[in-house]
C-alpha positions in Angstrom: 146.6 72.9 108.1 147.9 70.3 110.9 145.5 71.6 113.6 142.6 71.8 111.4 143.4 67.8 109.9 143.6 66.9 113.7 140.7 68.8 115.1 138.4 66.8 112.2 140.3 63.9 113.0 139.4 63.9 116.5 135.6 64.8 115.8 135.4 61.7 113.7 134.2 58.5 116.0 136.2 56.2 113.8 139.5 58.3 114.1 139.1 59.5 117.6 138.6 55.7 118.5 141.9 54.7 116.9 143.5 58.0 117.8 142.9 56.3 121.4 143.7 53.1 120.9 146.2 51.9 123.2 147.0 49.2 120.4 148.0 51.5 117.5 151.0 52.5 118.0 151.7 53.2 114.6 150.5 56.0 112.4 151.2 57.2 108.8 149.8 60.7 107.0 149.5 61.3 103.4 148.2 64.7 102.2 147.7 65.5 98.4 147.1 68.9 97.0 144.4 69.6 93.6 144.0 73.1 92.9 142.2 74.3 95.6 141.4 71.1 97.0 143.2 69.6 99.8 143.0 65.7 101.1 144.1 63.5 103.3 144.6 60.5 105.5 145.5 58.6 108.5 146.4 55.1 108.8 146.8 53.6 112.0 148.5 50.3 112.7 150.0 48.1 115.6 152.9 46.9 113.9 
């Protein structure tokens, strides 16, 4: 599951751009789970 969130990560301009980002040193995940479904997200921050 980790490598497949990352590999879509990085393929998305937006994410790869604050992947990166020197500035953004911070990062937080949150993954949720619906039946079958499966989401989640990346926040970035530099503090």
């Amino acid at each position: 599951l980790a490598n497949s969130l990352v590999k879509k990560w990085i393929e998305s301009p937006m994410h790869r751009k604050n992947i990166k980002a020197p500035e953004m040193t911070k990062s937080g995940v949150g993954i949720a789970r619906q039946g079958n479904r499966i989401i989640a997200a990346q926040v970035f921050g530099s503090r």
